[in-house]
Every structure is written in structure tokens, then in C-alpha cells.
FIGU-376706 format. One record per atom (N, C-alpha, C): chain; atom name; x, y, z; residue in three letters. Coordinates in steps of 0.001 Angstrom, whole numbers. Example, Ala and Ser with C-alpha at 12.3 -4.5 7.8 and 13.67 -1.06 7.14 Angstrom:
<rs>
(A, N, (13190, -5690, 7800), ALA),
(A, CA, (12300, -4500, 7800), ALA),
(A, C, (13200, -3300, 7800), ALA),
(A, N, (12850, -2250, 7080), SER),
(A, CA, (13670, -1060, 7140), SER),
(A, C, (12900, 30, 7870), SER),
</rs>
This chain:
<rs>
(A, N, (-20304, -30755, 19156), UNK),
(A, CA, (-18870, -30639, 18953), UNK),
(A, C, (-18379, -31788, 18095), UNK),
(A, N, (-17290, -31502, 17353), UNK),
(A, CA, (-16729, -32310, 16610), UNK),
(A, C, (-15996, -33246, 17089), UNK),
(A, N, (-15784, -34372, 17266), UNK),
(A, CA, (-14413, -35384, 17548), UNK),
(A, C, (-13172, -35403, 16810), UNK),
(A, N, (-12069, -35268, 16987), UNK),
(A, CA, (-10889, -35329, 15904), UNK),
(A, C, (-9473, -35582, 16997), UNK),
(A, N, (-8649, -36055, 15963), UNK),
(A, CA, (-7224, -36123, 16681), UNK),
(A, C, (-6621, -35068, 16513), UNK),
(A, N, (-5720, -34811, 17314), UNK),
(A, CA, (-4423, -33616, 17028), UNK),
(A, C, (-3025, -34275, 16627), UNK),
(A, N, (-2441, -34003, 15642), UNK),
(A, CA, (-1202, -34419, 15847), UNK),
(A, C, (207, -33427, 15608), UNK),
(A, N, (1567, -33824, 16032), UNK),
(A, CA, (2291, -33268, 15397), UNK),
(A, C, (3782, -33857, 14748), UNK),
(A, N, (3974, -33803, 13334), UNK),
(A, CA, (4585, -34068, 12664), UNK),
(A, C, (4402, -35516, 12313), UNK),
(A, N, (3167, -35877, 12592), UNK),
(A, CA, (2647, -37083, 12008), UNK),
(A, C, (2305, -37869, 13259), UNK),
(A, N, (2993, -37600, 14463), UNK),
(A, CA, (2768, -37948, 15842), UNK),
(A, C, (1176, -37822, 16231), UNK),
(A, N, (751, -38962, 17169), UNK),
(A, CA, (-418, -38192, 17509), UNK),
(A, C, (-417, -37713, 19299), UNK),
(A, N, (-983, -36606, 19141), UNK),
(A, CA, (-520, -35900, 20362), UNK),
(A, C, (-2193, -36327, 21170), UNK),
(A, N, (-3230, -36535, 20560), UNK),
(A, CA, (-4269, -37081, 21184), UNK),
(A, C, (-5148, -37269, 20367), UNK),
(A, N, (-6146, -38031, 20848), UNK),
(A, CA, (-7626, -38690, 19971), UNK),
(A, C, (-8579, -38457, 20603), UNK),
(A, N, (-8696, -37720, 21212), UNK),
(A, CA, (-9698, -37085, 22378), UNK),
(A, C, (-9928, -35374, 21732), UNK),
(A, N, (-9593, -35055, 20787), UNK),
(A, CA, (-9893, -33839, 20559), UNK),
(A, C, (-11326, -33419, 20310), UNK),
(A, N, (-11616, -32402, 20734), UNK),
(A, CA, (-13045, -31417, 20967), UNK),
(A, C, (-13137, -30625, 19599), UNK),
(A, N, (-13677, -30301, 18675), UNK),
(A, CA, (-13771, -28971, 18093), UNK),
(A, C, (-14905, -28191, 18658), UNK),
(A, N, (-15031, -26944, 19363), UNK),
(A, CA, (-16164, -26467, 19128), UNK),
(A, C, (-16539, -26180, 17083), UNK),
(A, N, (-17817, -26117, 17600), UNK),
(A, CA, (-18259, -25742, 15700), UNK),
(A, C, (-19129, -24537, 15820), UNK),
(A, N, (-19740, -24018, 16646), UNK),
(A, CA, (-20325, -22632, 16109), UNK),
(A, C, (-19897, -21859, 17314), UNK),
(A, N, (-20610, -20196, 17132), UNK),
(A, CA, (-20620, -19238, 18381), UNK),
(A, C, (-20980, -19945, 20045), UNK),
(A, N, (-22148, -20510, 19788), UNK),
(A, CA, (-22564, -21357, 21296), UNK),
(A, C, (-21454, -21812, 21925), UNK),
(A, N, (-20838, -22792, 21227), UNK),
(A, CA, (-19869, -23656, 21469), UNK),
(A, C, (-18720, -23257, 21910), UNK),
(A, N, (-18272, -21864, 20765), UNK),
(A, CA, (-16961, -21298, 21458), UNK),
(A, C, (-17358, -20397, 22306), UNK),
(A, N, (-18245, -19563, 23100), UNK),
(A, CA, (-18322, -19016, 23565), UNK),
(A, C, (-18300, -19524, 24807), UNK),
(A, N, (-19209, -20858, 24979), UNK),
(A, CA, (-19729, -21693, 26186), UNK),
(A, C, (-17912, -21746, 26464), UNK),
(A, N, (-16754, -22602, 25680), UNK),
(A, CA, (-15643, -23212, 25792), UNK),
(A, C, (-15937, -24524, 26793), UNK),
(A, N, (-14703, -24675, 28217), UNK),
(A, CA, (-14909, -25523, 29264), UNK),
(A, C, (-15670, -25057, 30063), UNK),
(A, N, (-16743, -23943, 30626), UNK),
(A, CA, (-17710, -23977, 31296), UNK),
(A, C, (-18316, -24546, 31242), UNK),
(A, N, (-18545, -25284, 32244), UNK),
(A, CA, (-19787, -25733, 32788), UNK),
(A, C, (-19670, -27105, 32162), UNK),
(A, N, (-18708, -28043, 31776), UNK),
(A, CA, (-17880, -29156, 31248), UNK),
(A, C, (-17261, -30223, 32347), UNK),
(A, N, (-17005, -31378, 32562), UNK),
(A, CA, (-16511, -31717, 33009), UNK),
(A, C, (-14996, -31644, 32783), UNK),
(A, N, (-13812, -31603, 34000), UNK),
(A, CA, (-12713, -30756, 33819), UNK),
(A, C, (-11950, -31663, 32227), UNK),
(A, N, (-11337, -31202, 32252), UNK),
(A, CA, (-9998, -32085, 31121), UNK),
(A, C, (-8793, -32960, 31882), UNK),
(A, N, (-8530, -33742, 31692), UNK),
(A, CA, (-7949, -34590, 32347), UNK),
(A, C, (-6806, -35036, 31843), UNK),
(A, N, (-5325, -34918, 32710), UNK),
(A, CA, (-4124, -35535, 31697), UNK),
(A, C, (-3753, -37222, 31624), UNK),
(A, N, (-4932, -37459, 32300), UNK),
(A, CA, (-4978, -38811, 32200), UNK),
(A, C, (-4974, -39368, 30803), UNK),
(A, N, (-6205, -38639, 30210), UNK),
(A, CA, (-7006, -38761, 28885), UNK),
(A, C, (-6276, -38376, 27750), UNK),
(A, N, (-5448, -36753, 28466), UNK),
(A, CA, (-5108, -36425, 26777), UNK),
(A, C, (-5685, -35206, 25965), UNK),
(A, N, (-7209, -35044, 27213), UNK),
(A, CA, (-8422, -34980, 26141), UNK),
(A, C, (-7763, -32924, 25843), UNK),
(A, N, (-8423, -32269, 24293), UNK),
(A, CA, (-8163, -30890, 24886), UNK),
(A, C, (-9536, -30759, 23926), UNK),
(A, N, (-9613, -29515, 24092), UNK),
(A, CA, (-10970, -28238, 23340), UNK),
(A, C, (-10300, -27447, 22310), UNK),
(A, N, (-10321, -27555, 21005), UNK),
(A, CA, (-10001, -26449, 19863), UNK),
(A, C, (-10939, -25488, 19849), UNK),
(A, N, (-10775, -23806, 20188), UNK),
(A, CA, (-11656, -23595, 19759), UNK),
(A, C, (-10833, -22713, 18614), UNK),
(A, N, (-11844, -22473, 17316), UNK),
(A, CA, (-11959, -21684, 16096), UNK),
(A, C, (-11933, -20698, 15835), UNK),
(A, N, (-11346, -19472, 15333), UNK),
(A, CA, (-11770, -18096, 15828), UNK),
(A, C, (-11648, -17707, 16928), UNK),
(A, N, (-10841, -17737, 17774), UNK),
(A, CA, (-10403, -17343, 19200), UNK),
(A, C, (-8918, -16991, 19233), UNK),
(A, N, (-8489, -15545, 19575), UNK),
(A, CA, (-7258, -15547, 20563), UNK),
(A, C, (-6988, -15130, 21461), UNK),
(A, N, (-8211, -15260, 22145), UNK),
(A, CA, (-8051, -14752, 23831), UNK),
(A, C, (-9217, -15997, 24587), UNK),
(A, N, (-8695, -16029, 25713), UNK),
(A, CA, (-9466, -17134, 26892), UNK),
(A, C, (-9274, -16588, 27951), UNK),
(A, N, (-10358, -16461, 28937), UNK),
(A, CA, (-10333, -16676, 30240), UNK),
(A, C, (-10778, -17903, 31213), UNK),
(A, N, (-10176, -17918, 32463), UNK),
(A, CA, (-10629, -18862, 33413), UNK),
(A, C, (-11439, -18388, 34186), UNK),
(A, N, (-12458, -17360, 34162), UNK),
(A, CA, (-13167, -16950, 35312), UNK),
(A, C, (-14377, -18400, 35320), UNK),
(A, N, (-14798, -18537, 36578), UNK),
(A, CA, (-15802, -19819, 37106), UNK),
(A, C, (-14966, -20558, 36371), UNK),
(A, N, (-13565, -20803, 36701), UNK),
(A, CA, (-13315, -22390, 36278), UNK),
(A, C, (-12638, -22804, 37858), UNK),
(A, N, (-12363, -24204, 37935), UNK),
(A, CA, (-11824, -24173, 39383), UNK),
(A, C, (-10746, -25043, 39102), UNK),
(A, N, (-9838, -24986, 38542), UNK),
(A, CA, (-8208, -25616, 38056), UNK),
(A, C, (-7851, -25073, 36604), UNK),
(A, N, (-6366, -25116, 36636), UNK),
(A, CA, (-5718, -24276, 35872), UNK),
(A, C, (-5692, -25284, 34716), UNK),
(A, N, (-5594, -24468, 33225), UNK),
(A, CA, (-5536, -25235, 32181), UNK),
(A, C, (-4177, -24810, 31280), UNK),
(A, N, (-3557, -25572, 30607), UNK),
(A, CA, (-2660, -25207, 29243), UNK),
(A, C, (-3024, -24484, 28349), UNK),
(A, N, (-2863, -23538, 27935), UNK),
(A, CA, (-3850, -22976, 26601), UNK),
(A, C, (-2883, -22377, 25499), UNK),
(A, N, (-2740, -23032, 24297), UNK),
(A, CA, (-2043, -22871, 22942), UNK),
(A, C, (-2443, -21866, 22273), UNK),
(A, N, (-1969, -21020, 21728), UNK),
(A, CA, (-2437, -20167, 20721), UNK),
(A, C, (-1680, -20637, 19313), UNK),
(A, N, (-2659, -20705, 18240), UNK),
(A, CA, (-2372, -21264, 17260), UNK),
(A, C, (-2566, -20342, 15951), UNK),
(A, N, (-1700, -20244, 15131), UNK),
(A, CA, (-2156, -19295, 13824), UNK),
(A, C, (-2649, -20114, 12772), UNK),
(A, N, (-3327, -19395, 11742), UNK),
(A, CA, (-4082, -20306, 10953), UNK),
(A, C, (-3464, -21437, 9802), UNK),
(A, N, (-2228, -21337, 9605), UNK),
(A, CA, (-1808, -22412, 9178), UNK),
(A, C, (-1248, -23612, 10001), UNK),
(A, N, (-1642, -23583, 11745), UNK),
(A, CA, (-1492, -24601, 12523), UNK),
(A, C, (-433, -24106, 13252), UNK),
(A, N, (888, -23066, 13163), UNK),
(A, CA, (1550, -22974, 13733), UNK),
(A, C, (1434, -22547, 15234), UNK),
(A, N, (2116, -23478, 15873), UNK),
(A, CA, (1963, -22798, 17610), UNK),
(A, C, (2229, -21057, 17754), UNK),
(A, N, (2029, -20685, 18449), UNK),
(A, CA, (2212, -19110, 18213), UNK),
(A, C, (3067, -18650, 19452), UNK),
(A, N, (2121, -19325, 21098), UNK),
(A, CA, (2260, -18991, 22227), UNK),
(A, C, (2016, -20380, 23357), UNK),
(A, N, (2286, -20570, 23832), UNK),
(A, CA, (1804, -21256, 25278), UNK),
(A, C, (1967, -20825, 26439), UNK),
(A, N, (871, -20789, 27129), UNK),
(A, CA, (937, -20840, 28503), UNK),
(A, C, (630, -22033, 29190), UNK),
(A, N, (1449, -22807, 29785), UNK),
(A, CA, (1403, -23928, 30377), UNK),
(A, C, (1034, -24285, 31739), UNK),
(A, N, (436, -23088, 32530), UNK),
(A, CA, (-238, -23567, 34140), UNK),
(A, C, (-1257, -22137, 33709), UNK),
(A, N, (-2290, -21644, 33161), UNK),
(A, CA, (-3306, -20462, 33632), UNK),
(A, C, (-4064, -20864, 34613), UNK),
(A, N, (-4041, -20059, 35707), UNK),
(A, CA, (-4716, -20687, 36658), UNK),
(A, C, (-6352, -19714, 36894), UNK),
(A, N, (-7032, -20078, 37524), UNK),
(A, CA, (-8434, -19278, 37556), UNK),
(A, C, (-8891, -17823, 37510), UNK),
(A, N, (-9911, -16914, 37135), UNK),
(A, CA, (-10017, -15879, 37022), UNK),
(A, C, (-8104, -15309, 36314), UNK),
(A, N, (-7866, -15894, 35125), UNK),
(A, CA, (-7281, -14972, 34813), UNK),
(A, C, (-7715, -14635, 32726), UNK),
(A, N, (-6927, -13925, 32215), UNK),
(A, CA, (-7407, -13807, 30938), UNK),
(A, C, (-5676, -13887, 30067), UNK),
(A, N, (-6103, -14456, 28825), UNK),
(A, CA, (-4408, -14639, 28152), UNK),
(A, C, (-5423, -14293, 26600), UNK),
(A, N, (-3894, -13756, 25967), UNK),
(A, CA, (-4363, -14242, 24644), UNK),
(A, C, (-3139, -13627, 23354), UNK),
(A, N, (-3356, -13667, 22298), UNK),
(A, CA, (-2294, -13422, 21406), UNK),
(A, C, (-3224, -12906, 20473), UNK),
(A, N, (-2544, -11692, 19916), UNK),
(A, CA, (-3310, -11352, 18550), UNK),
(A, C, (-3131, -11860, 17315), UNK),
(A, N, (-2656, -12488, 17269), UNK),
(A, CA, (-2213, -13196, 15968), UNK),
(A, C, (-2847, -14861, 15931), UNK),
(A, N, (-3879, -14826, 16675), UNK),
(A, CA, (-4002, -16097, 16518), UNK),
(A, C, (-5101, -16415, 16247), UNK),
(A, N, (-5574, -17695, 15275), UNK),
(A, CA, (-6959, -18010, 14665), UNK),
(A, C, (-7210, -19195, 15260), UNK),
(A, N, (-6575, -19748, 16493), UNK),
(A, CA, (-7525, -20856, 17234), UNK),
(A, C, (-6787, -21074, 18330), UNK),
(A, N, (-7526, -21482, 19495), UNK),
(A, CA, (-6759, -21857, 21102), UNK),
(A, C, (-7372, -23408, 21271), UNK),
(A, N, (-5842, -23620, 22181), UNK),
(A, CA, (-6539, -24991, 22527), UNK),
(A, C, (-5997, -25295, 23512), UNK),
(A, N, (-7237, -25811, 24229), UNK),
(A, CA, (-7471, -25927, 25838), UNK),
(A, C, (-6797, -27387, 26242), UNK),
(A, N, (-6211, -27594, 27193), UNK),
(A, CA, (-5607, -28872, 27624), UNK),
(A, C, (-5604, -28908, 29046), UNK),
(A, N, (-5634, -29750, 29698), UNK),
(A, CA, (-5399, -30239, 31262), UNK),
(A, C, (-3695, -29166, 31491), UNK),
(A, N, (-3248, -28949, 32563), UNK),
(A, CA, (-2357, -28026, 32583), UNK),
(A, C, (-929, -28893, 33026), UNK),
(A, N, (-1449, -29980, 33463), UNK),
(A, CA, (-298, -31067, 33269), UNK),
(A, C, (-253, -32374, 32550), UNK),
(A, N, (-732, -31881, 31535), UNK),
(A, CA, (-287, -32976, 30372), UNK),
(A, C, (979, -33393, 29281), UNK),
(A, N, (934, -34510, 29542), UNK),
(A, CA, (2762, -34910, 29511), UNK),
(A, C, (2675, -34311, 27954), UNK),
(A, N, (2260, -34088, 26954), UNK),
(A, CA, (2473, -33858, 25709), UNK),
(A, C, (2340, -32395, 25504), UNK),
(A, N, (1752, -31432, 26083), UNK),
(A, CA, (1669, -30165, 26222), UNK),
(A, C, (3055, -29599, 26763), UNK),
(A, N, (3780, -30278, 27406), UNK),
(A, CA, (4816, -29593, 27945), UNK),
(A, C, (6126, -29695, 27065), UNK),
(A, N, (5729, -31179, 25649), UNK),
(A, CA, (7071, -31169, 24802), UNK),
(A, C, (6482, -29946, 23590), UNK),
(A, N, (5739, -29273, 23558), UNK),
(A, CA, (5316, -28504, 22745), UNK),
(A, C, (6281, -27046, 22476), UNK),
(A, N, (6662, -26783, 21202), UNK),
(A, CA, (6838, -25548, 21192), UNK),
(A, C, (6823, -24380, 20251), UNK),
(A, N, (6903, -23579, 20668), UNK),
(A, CA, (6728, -22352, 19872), UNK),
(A, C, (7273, -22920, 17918), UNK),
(A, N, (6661, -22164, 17096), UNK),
(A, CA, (6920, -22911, 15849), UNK),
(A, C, (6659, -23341, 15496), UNK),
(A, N, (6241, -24925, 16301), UNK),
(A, CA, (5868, -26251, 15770), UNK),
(A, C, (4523, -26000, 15083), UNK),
(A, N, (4490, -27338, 14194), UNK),
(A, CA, (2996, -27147, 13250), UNK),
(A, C, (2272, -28082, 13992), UNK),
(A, N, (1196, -28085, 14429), UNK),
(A, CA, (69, -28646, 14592), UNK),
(A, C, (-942, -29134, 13388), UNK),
(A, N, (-1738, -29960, 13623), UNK),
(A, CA, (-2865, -30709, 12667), UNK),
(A, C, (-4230, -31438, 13379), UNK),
(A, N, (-4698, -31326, 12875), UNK),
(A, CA, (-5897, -31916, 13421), UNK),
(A, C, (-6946, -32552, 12528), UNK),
(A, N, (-7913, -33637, 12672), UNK),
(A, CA, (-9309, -33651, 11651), UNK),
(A, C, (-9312, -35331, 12165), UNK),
</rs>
């Protein structure tokens, strides 16, 4: 996986960012991972994704849907286990702790960045 920051509007929203980089990676997502933490910040981009589930996860996560020029699309801000979300319009999700103080000033519209 890749390391990178996220930011928005020049802000940085974290330095803990994940990219997955191939099929393995996005497919695996947070299975089988140690959890994400809003301590940290930390989240998971994945690439090519607009749908996620939580089945075998055991705490709820934030999950962004993002279109390919970075724009937020959707959030769901508590998904909690065994469930499935997703948006068709979207060319990347990103996974976050489900109470993270910067996930919750997020919104629909906004541009995102990352690298």
C-alpha cells in the first residue's frame, strides 16, 4: 500500500493515509487489518470502488464516496457491521474510524486531494 496525505482545500485532513494499489489490496480493504483509529486520523483509499461492506468487521466505520475528480459524492458517517453501502457514481471510497473529528466536518461537494 501506498502512504499519502489527504487534504482539503489545502488543509490537511490526515498523514496517515492508506492507498490500496492493486485488486488484492482493494479487495482484501480493512479485513483482517488492525482497526482504524480516531486517535490517529488514519483512513484506507480505495481506487475503483463504489460499494463497501462490513461483513467480519467488528466496529463501525465512516465511509466517503468520492468521484473522480475528488469530489465528495456521499457519506455515511456510523456503518456499522454486516452491512453494505455504496453510490454509483463513484471512482473511490474512503474508509475512516467512524468517529473521527475531521470526518464529521466533511461535506457533500467538497473537493478532496491526496498524494
Amino acid at each position: 500500500m501506498l502512504n499519502a496525505t489527504l487534504t482539503r482545500e489545502g488543509a490537511v485532513l490526515t498523514s496517515d493515509l492508506r492507498i490500496c494499489q492493486n485488486f488484492w489490496e482493494r479487495g482484501r480493504g480493512l479485513l483482517w487489518r488492525p482497526p482504524l483509529t480516531a486517535a490517529r486520523g488514519d483512513a484506507l483509499l480505495i481506487p475503483k470502488c463504489n460499494s463497501v461492506h462490513t461483513f467480519w468487521m467488528g466496529y463501525s466505520i465512516a465511509v466517503v464516496f468520492i468521484g473522480k475528480d475528488g469530489t465528495v459524492l456521499k457519506i455515511c458517517p456510523g456503518l456499522p457491521p454486516r452491512r453494505v453501502v455504496g453510490h454509483k457514481g463513484a471512482r473511490y471510497t474512503l474508509e475512516v474510524a467512524a468517529d473521527t473529528a475531521w470526518v464529521q466536518t466533511l461535506q457533500v461537494g467538497q473537493r478532496l486531494q491526496w498524494g
